[in-house]
C-alpha positions in Angstrom: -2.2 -18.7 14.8 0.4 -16.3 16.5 3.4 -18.7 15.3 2.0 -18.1 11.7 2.0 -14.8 12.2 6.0 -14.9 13.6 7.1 -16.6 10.9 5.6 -14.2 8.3 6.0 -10.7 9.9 8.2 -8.8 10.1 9.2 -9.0 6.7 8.1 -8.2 2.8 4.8 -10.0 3.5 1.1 -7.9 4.0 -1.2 -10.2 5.7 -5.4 -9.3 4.5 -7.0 -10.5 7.5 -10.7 -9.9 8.4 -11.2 -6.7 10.4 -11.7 -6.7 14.0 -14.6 -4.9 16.0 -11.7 -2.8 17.5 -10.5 -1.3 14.4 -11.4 1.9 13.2 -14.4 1.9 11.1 -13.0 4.3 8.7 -9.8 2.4 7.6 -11.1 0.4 4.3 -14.4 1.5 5.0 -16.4 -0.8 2.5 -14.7 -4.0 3.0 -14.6 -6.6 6.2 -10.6 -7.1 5.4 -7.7 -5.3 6.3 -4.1 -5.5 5.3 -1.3 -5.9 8.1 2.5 -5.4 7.2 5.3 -4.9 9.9 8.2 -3.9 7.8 11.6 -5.3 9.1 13.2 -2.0 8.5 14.6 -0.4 11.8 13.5 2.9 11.3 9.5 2.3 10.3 9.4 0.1 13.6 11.4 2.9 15.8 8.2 5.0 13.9 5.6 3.2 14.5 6.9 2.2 18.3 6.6 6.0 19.0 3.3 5.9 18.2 0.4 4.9 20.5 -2.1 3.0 17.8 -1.4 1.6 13.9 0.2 3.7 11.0 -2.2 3.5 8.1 -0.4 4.5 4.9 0.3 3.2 1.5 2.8 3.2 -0.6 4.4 6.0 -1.8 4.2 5.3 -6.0 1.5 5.5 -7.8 -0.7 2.3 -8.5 0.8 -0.3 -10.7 4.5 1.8 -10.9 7.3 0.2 -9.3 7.8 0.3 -5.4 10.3 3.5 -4.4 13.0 2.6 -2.2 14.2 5.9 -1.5 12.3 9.4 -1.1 13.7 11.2 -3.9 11.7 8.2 -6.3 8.7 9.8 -5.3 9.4 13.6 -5.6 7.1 14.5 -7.5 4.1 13.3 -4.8 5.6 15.5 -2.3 3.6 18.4 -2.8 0.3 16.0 -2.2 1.8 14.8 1.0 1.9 16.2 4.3 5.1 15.0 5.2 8.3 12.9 4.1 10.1 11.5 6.3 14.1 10.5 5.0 14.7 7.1 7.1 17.1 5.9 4.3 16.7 3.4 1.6 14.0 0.7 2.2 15.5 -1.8 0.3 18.4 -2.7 -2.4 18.4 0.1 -4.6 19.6 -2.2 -7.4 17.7 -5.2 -6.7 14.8 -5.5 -9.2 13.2 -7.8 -6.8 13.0 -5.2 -3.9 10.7 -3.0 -6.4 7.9 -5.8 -6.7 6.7 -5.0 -3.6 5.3 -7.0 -0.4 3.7 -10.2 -1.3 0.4 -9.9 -0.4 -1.6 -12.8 0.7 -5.2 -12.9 1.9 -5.7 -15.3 4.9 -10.0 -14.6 6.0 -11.2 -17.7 4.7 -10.3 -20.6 7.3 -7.8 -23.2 5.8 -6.9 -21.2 3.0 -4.9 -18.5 1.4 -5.4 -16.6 -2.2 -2.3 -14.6 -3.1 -3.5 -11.0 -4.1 -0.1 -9.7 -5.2 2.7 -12.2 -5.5 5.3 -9.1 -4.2 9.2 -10.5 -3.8 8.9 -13.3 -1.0 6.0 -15.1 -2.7 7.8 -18.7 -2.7 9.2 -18.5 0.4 5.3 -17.1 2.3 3.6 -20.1 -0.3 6.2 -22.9 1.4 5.4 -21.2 4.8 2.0 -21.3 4.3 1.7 -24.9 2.6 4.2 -26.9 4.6 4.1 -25.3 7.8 0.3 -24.7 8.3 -1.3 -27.0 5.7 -3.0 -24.0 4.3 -4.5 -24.5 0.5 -4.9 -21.8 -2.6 -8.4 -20.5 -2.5 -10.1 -19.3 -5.6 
């Protein structure tokens, strides 16, 4: 439901929902799901507000490495990028929590959810999801 969605995004919470009809066919192109994040960060949603469909990226570490706040963390990925941006840091640079990433939960099978990566707001989206909705773990 769209309150569900309110009271999860924005925030440090990606959202692997089944893919619509309307998305494009190439993003995850062997798989029905599709993550959704809306970071609350002001200058990704000034970003992506300028532009006229979704941003698909990913993070900017490499897999199982902690999440970079800032863009001098990942300087050494700049030459395989096409462009940095510098919106300032995207979290507490000394809060070990902000470098666990978004908690990411798969919601595609009705009634329940199945946390993928528990991320740094995983009790507060489990409460959300159990209390609030009535949503149960999945295997």
């Amino acid at each position: 439901p769209d309150e569900l969605l309110r009271d999860l995004l924005p925030g440090p919470v990606t959202l692997v929902l089944t893919r619509s009809e309307e998305l494009n066919k190439d993003l995850n192109p062997f798989t029905s799901l599709v993550g959704v994040r809306v970071p609350n960060h002001p200058f990704v949603r000034e970003l992506a507000r300028a532009c006229s469909g979704p941003l698909a990226l990913t993070s900017a570490n490499v897999s199982c490495q902690a999440s970079t706040l800032t863009v001098a963390e990942f300087q050494d990925l700049w030459p395989q990028l096409s462009l940095v941006i510098d919106g300032g840091p995207t979290g507490d640079v000394q809060s070990p929590e902000c470098r666990l990433g978004s908690t990411v939960v798969d919601l595609s099978v009705p009634g329940k959810f199945t946390i993928i990566r528990p991320g740094c707001a995983l009790t507060a989206t489990v409460d959300i999801l159990r209390q609030k909705y009535g949503l149960v773990p999945g295997s």
